[in-house]
N, C-alpha and C positions, 0 to 999 in steps of 0.2 A: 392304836390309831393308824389309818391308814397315811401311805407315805405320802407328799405329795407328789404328783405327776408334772405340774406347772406352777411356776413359783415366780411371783414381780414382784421386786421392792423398790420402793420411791422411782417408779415409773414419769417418763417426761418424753412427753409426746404431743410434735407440732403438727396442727389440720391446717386445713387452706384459708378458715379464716380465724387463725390464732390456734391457743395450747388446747389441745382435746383431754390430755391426761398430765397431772400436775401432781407428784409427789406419791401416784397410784400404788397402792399395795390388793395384791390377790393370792389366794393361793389355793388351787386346784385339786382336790385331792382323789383316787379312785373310788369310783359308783355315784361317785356327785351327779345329780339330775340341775343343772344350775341355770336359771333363767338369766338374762339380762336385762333390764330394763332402762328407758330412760328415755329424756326428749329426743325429737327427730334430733338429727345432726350431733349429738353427745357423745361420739363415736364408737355405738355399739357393734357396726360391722370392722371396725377398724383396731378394735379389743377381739373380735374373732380371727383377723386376720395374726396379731401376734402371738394368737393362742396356736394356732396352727403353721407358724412361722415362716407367713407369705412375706411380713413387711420386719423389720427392728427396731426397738427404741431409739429416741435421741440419746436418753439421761437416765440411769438406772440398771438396775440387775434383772432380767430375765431366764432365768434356767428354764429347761425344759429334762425331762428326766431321760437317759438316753435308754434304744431300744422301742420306745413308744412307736406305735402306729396311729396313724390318723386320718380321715375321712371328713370331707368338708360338703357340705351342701352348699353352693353360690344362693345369691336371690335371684340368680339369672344364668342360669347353666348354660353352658354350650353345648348341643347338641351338633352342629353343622357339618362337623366333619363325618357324619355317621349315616349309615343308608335307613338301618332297621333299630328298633327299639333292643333286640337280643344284643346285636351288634355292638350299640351304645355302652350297655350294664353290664359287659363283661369282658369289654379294653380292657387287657393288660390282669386278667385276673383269673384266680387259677379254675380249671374247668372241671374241675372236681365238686365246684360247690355249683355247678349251675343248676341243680335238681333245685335249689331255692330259690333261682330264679322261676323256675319255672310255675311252680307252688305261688309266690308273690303276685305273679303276673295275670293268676290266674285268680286268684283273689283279689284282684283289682279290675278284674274283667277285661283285661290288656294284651293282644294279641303279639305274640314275641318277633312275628315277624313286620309288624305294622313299619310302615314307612314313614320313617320321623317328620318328613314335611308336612304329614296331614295329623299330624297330633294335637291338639286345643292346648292352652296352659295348662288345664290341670291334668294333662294327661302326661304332658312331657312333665309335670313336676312329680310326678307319680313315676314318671322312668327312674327319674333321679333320686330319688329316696331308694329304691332300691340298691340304685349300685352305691349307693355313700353308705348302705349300714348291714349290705350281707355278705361282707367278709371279715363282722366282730371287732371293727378298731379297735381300738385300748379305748380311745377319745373321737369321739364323736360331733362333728360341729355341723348346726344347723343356723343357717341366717333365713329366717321368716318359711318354714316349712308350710305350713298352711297354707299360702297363698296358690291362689285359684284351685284349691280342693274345697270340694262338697264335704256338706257335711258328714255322711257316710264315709268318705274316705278318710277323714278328721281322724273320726273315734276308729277306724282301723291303726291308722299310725299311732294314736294314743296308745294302743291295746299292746303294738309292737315295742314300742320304745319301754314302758315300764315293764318288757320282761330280758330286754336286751341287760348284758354285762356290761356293755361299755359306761367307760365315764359318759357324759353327756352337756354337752355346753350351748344354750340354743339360744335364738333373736327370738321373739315373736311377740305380735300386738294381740291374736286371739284370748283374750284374759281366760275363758273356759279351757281353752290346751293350754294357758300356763297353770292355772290349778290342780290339773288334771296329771302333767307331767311332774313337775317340779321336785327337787324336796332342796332345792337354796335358789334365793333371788341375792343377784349382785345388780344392786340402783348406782348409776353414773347420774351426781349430781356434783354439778358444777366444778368439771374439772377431778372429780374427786371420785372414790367406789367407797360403799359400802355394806355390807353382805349379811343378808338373814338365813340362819339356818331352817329354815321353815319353807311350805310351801307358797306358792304365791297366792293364795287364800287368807293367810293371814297380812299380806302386804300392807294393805290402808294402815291398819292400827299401828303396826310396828313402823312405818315411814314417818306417822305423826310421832311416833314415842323417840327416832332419833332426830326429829328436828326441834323437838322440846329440849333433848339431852344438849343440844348446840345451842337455841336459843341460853339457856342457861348460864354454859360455859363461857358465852361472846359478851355475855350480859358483866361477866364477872373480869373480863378480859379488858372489853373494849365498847364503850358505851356507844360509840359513832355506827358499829359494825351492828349493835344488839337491835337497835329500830332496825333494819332491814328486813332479820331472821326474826324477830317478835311479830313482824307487818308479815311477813312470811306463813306463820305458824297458824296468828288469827284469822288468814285468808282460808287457810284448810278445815278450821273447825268451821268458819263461814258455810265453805261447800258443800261440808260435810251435812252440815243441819239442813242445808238448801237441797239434799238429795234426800234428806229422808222426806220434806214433805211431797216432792214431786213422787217419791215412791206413791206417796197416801194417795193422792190423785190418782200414778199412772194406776192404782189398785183397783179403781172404780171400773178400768175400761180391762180390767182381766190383765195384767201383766206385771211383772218386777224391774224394780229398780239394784241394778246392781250396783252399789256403792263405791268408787273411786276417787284416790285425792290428788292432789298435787301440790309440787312443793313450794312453788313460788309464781308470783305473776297471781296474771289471771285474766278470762274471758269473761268479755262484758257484752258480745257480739246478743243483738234480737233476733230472731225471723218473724218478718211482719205477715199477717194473714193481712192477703186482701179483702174485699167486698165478699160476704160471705154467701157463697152457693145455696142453691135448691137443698132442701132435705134430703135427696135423692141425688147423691153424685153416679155412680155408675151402675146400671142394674143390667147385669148376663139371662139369658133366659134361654137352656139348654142349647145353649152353644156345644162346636168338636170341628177341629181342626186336624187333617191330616198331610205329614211333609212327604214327598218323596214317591216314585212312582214305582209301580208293576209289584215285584220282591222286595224292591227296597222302603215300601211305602209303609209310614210308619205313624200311627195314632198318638198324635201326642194331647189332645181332650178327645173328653166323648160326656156329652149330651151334661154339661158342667151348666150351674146357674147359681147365683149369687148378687145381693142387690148390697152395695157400698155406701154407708150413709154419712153424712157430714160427719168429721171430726174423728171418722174411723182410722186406725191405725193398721192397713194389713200390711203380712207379710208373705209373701210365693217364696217357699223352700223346697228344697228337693235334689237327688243326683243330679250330677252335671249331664247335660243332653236330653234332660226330662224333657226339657220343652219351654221353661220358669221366661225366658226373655218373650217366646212366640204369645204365651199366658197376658201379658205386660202387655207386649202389645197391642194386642186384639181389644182389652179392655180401655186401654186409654186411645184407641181408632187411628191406629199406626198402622193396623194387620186386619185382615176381615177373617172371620170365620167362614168356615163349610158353609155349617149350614148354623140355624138358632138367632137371636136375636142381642144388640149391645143397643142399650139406650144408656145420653148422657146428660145431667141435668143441667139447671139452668147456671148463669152467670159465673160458670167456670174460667178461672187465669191459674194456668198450669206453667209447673217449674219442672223441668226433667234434667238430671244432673247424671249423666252417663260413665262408665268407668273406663271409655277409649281416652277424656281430655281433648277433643280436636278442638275446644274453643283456649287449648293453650297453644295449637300448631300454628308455627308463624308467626309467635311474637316473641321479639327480644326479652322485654325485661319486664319485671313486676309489675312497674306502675301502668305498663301501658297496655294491661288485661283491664283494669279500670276506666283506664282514659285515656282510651286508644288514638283521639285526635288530641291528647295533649292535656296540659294543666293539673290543677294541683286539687281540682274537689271530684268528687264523685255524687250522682242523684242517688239519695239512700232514702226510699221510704218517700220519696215525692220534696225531699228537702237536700238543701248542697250540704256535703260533711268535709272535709278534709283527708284527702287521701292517707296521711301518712298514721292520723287516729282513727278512722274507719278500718284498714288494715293493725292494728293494734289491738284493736277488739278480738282477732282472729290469731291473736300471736306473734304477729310479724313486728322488729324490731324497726326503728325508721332507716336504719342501716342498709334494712334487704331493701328497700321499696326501688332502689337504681341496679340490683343485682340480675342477673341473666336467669330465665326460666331454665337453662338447660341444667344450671347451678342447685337450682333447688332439689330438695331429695322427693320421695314420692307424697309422705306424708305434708310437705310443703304445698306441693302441685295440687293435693285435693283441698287443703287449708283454702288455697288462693280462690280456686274454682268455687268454691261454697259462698266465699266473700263476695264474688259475682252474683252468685246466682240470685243469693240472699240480700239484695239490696235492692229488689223490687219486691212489691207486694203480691202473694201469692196465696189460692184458697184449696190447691190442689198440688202435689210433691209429689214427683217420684221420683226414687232414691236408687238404682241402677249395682250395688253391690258399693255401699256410700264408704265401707271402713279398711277397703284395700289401702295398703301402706299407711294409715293413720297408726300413728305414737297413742298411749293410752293417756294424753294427756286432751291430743286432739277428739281422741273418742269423746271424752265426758264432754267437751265445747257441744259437739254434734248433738248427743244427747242432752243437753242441758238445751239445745235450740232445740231440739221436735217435744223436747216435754213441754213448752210452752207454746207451742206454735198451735192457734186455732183452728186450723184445715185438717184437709185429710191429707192421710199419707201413703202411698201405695211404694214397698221397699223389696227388694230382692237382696239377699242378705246370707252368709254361711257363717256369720258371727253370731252362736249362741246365744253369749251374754248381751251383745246390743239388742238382738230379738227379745230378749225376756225383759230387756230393759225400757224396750222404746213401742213394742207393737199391742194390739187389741186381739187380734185372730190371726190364726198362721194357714194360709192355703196350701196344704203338704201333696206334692205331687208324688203320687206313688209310683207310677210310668203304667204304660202304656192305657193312656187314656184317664186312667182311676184319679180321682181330684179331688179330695175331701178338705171342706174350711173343720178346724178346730178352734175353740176360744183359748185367748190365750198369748202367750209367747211358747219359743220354742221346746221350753221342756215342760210346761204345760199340754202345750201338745204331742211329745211323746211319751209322759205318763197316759193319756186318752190311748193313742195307738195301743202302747203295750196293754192295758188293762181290755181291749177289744182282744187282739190278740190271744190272752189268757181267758176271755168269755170262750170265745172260736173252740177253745183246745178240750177246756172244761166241756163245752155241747158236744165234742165227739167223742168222749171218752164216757160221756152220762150210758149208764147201763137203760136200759129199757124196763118202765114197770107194767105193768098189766091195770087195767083201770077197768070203775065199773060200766058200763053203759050210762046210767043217768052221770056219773061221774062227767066221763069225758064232754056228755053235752053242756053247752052253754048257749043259753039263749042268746038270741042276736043281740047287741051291742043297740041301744036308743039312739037313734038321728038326732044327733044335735044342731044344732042356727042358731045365729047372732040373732039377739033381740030385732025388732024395730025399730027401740032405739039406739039401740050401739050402730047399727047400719046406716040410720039416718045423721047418727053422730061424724061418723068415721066419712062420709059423702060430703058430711060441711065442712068435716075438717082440711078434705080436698083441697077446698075452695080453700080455707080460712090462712093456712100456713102460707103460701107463694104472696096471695095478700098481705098480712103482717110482713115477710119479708120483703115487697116492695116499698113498706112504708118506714122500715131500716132503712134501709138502701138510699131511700129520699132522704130522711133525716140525718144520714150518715152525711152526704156532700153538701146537705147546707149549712150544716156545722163544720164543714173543715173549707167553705171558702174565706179567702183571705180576708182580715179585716171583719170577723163578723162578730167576736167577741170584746174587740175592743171599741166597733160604732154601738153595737145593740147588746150590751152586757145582762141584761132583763132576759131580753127575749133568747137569746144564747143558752142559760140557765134551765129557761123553760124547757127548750128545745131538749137540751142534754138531758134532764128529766124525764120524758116522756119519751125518746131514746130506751132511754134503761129500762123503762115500764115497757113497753114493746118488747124490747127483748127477754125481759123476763116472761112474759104470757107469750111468746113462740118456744120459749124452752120448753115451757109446760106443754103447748099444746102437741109439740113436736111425741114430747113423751106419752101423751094420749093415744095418739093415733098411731105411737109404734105398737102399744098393747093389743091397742083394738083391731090393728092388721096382723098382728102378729097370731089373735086369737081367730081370724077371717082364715090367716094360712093353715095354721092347725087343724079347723073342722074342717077344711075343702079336702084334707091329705088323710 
């Protein structure tokens, strides 16, 4: 058995607002690949800090084995004192090993003399991984390496870390690179650690199996303590069922449900769709866009079209610098293209939730992102709620509602900002890179609100697993210009890619046969045309759909003015009836007329 490297027992350790670690036992041992996990605030940068012995306990034994080396990744490196990226990754370290700098840099497509002030985040965090892990620590510590890398660069550091020797001790929310790296998860729950030797793929099940072993024991301990962890336990099997069917659903629009639990609480937050849009929310028609002049000018679309329909769920992936924001843009008519055309449909209310936060710049404190002139309710959905249980819904305890924005961690700050956003009604969402800094606790809130949410959704995203979890088709920017939609979520769409790929390889390596004459010919292909009537169909149905939907739209605000159910309970009834009948003959016809268009695009191409 290997020895250990880092060794706590009965650890006691005070945060800013109370004990972070409370009786904590861990113990480190070499080649450990060890995830961390837990709510925002639980103090999992603050467990890396005494793994790497920035900070001390109050109460307890910590050894550290001596001899050890160690390497730290911040979530927020300092680069400032350095001119060049070379410069940066190889402070103070010995120059014998920079041929691997040079190799890394180069596989990361990163110029070693580039000048740090013009580097993007994911380029400066792409510096910083290098110089934390190529000079072999013993122990390796990573607090949220993923962020702002592309996907592409993801599965490179994946590739790198499971052949490295070091120990490995890391933060991170991406649940796909904890799967993928892992092979032990330590959960800080409530003041406490717990630790699976498995990776974090099998997390869900085993989280439930040790809050059963506690339910049990508290049950036999202490009756007052057991309702808590019992109310605890049934919440998880609750979500857990509550995920498989939303799986069944998101199934219908092509995408998976990745299953996650949590241990206690729980999110009760909606997202309301507003009045529901035209069939037709945004349709591209060979659009191309290029930045940049003379030498420098650079294609990021070319001749790209794509029509977005109610309730779609896409996703824009791709390298960083593809172009995926300029994309966003142009579509929702922030950016115009070169050249091509953007049409947008009708009775659109759009919600954009950006990953800069300037609607938290310049305010003091919680409550007053809600209610910024004061008071204690907020309009949620066209009716008053109560600040301190509308924030509840989204996690926040009534404690934080007077606490300082600057106080909050990062997965708080997007908590908050969603609570905003999502308290108007809304038929169209875009999601701006939505799961930076979210805890995987807040992830599943997030997902549990867009599995439900009636609109469409347009998301820029480098998290896998929320892609596979939450989208319908994935727009994969290949660069320079090339833009291909796949259905799907993210590894839906790169099984497609790869199996193209493997077509590609296959047709150039096919040997060549000799064929006969009549062989090779083949009569021309028969013209085919829509009936008469599928064209006369598909012309009514023009008409017929925007029709029914203005006859929603009417019966929708005469059943929700005030007082209409409780003066004319009769006529309310009816009303709501023939509601429902409505909307059911637009689903259908909607479904009609995708076929019948669909079969119009076919024979035209």
């Amino acid at each position: 058995m290997s020895k250990a490297q880092v060794t706590m027992q009965n650890i006691v350790l005070a945060g800013g607002d109370g004990i972070l670690f409370n009786q904590l036992n861990l113990s480190i041992n070499q080649g450990m690949k060890m995830a961390i996990v837990g709510r925002n605030g639980c103090g999992k940068s603050t467990l890396l800090k005494l793994i790497s012995k920035q900070i001390d306990v109050d109460e307890g034994t910590l050894f550290h084995q001596p001899g050890l080396t160690y390497s730290m990744l911040e979530q927020v490196p300092d680069l400032s004192k350095y001119e060049t990226i070379f410069e940066f990754i190889t402070d103070g370290m010995d120059p014998d090993l920079d041929y691997k700098v040079y190799a890394w840099l180069d596989e990361l497509k990163l110029d070693s003399m580039r000048d740090i002030k013009s580097l993007s985040g994911g380029e400066a965090r792409k510096a910083a991984l290098i110089r934390s892990f190529y000079t072999d620590p013993d122990i390796l510590i990573l607090d949220e390496p993923t962020n702002h890398l592309d996907i592409e660069s993801i599965g490179w550091l994946e590739k790198k870390l499971t052949k490295l020797r070091s120990t490995i001790i890391f933060v991170s929310h991406d649940r796909a690179f904890l799967g993928n790296v892992s092979n032990h998860v330590f959960w800080i729950d409530r003041t406490r650690g717990h630790m699976m030797k498995k990776s974090f793929t099998e997390f869900g099940q085993w989280q439930e199996n040790v809050l059963s072993d506690e339910a049990e024991i508290q049950r036999k301990l202490d009756k007052n303590i057991e309702a808590e962890t019992i109310w605890s336990k049934k919440g998880i099997k609750a979500r857990r069922t509550r995920d498989e069917g939303r799986m069944r659903a998101l199934q219908a629009l092509r995408a998976e449900k990745s299953k996650y639990i949590k241990q206690k609480g729980g999110a009760h937050a909606k997202l309301a769709s507003g009045n529901a849009s035209g069939l037709m929310v945004i349709e591209a028609t060979n659009i191309s866009k290029n930045l940049g002049e003379g030498s420098a000018e650079k294609c990021l679309i070319d001749n790209f079209s794509i029509r977005i329909n109610r309730k779609d769920r896409i996703a824009i992936v791709g390298p960083n610098g593809v172009g995926k924001s300029t994309l966003l843009k142009i579509l929702i008519g922030e950016m115009q293209p070169d050249t091509g055309k953007i049409e947008h449909g009708t009775n659109l209310t759009k919600t954009y939730i950006s990953q800069s936060r300037d609607d938290l710049k310049g305010v003091k404190r919680v409550r007053d992102v809600l209610a910024p002139e004061g008071g204690d309710q907020i309009m949620v959905h066209g009716r008053p709620k109560n600040i301190v249980a509308y924030l509840k819904d989204f996690l926040f305890s009534p404690e934080q509602i007077r606490q300082p924005i600057n106080s909050l961690s990062g997965g708080e700050q997007c908590r908050l900002l969603f609570a905003k956003a999502f308290a108007n009604p809304t038929n169209l969402l875009i999601l701006d890179e939505p799961t930076n800094d979210l805890d995987l606790e807040t992830l599943e809130l997030l997902e549990g609100l867009l599995a439900n949410y009636d609109g469409t959704i347009i998301l820029i995203s480098h998290d896998r697993a929320f892609l596979d979890a939450v989208v319908s088709s994935t727009i994969f920017m290949h660069g320079n210009g090339k833009i291909i939609e796949y259905a799907g979520g993210y590894s839906e769409a790169q099984e497609q890619i790869n199996s193209e790929i493997k077509r590609q390889q296959s047709a150039e390596i096919k040997p060549v046969e000799k064929v006969k004459m009549t062989e090779a010919y083949q009569a021309p292909p028969k013209t085919e045309k829509m009936s008469f009537k599928e064209s006369f169909r598909l012309k009514e149905l023009d008409e017929l759909v925007p029709k029914t939907e203005e006859v929603i739209t009417t019966l929708t605000k005469e059943l929700e003015k005030p007082g209409f159910y409780e003066k004319q309970p009769t006529e309310f009834s009816k009303l709501a009836k023939k509601l429902e009948h409505k909307k059911s003959e637009l689903d259908k016809m909607e479904e009609e007329w995708i076929d019948l268009l669909a079969k119009q695009e076919n024979l035209a191409s």
